[in-house]
N, C-alpha and C positions, 0 to 999 in steps of 0.2 A: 436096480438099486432100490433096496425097498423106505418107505418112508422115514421109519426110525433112523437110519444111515443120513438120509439127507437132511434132516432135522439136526441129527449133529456136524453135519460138516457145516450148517450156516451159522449151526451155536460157535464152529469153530473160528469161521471166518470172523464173527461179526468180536470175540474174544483178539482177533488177532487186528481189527482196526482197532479197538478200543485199546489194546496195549501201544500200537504205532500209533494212536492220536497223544496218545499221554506218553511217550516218549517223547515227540517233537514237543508237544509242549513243556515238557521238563527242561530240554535243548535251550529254545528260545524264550522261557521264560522270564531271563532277567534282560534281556534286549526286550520284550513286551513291556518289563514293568519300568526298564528307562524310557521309552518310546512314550507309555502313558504319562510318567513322570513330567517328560520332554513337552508335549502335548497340552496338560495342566498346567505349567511354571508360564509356558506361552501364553496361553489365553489369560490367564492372572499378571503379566507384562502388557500386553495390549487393552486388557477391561480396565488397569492402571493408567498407562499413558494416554487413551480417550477420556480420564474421567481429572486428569490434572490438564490437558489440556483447553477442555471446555470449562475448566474454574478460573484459568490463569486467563484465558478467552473473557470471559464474564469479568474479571477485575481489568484487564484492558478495556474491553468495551467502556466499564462502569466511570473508570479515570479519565479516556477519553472525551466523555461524553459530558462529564462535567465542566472538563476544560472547553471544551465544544460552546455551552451554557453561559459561559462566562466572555467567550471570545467572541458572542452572538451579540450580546447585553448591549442595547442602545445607549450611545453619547448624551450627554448631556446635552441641550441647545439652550443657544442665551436666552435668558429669559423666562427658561420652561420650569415649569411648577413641578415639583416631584410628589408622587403619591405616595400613602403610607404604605411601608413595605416592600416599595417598587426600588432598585435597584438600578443607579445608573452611573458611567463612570465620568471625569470630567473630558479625557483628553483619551485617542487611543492608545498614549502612551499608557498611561495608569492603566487600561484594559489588559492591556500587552504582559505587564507586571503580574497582574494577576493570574492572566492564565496561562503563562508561561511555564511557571515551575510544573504544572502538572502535567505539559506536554512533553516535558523534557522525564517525567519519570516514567508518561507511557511508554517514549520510546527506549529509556535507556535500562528497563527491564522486559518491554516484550517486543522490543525490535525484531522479532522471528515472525511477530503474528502481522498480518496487515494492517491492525490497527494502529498496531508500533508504528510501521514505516509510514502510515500518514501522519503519526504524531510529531513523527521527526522533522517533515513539509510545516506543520501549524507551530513547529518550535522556533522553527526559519525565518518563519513569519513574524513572529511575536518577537522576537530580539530584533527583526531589523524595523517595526513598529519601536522598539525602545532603542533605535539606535544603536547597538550594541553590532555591528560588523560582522565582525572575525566569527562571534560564534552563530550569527546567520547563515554565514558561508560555510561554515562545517555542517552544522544541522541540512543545511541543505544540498550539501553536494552529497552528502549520506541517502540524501532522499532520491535524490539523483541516482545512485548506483542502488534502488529497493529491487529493482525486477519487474516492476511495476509501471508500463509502457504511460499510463494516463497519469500516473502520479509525476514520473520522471517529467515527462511535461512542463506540469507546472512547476515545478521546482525547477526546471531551466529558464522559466521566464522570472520565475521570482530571483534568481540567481542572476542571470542578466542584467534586470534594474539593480541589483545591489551594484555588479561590473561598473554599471554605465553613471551611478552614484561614486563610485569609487575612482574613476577616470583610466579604465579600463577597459574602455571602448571596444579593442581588437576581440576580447576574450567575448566579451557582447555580443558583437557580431558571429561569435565561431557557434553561440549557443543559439542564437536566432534563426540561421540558417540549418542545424542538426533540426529545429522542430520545422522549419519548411521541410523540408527534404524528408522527415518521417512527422505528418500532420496525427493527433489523436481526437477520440472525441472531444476530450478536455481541452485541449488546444487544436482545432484547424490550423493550417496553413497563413490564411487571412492574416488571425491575429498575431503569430510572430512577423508578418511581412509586413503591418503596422508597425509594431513598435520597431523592426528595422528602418522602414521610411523616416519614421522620428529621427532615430540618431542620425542618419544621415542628411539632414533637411539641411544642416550650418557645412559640415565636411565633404558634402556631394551630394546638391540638392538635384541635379542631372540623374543620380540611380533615384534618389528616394522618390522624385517624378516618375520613374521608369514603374515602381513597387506600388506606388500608389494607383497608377493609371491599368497596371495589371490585376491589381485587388477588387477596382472597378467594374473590369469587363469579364471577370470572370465569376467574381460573387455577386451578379447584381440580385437584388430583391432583399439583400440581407443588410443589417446595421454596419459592418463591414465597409462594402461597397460606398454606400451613404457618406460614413466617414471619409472615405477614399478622396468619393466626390469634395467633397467639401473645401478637403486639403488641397485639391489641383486648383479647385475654384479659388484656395486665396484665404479658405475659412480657417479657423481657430481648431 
């Protein structure tokens, strides 16, 4: 086969890829350009929802944070001289008042974000500082149900002292035990088996003896323990 011949059979071949690549791509071209379509709309959905979710994140932090500020803000003390500028309230209730409402709109618009659901715990707070009950016990049983093992915590013991204000003892008791039985950093074990011992000091001072004397020997070295002691000792 002399050169010239084989010079055109490669012109031929390479004519006959180039017609089958541009076939298939005739073929598959509008599946390509949904595919790329598909690909773009995605990525402009997701550069979307990270860029609302870190502003709605920022205006949670920002309302929390304030409320935070203000629920921090030192009491007043008899007799104490107030500075110019300085910012003090007279009672926790007045505190309570104030920075209430802003906990209650971190949570009841970004209750998805975490800062919501701790907002919901410091709303719990702040009504049963104003006395207000019923809506302690929702802000806080909400807080309860976040997902949030350390949060849920405290909102059980904050929930508990409302129970045990409200002369709902049993319900007390049911919540004091759920955080022994699952201790978190935010609450150890200890301190719900404290304030168990409390409530049962007039109703069955035989357990809260039993609670105190195990809190004893088992956290010794800690404020806990100390308390424990005290309480068997007879202390305040």
């Amino acid at each position: 086969m002399d050169t010239q011949t084989r010079h055109a059979l490669k012109q031929d071949r390479f004519v006959e890829a180039t017609a089958s690549g541009l076939d298939w791509l005739q073929d598959h071209r509008r599946n390509a350009i949904i595919a790329s379509i598909t690909v773009v709309v995605l990525a402009a959905l997701i550069i979307t929802g990270v860029l609302v979710y870190n502003s709605r994140s920022e205006k949670a932090q920002a309302l929390f944070g304030q409320a935070m500020d203000i629920y921090n803000t030192p009491l007043a003390q008899p007799g104490q001289e107030q500075l110019p500028g300085e910012k003090l309230y007279p009672t926790a209730a007045a505190r309570a008042k104030a920075a209430n409402p802003l906990f209650v709109q971190a949570a009841d618009h970004y209750n998805w974000l975490k800062t919501g659901k701790n907002a919901e715990y410091f709303a719990g707070l702040t009504y049963l500082d104003m006395g207000q009950t019923a809506s302690a016990e929702k802000e806080l049983d909400e807080a309860i149900h976040s997902g949030n093992g350390e949060l849920e915590a405290l909102a059980k013991m904050a929930l508990a002292g409302l129970y045990r204000q409200t002369g709902r003892d049993d319900q007390a008791v049911a919540l004091y035990q759920q955080v022994i039985k699952h201790p978190t950093l935010t609450v150890p074990a200890s301190a719900a088996k404290l304030e168990l011992a409390g409530l049962y000091e007039i109703k069955n001072p035989a357990e809260a003896k039993r609670l105190y004397a195990e809190v004893k020997d088992q956290d010794k070295g800690t404020a806990a323990a100390q308390i424990a002691a005290q309480k068997l000792a007879g202390g305040k």
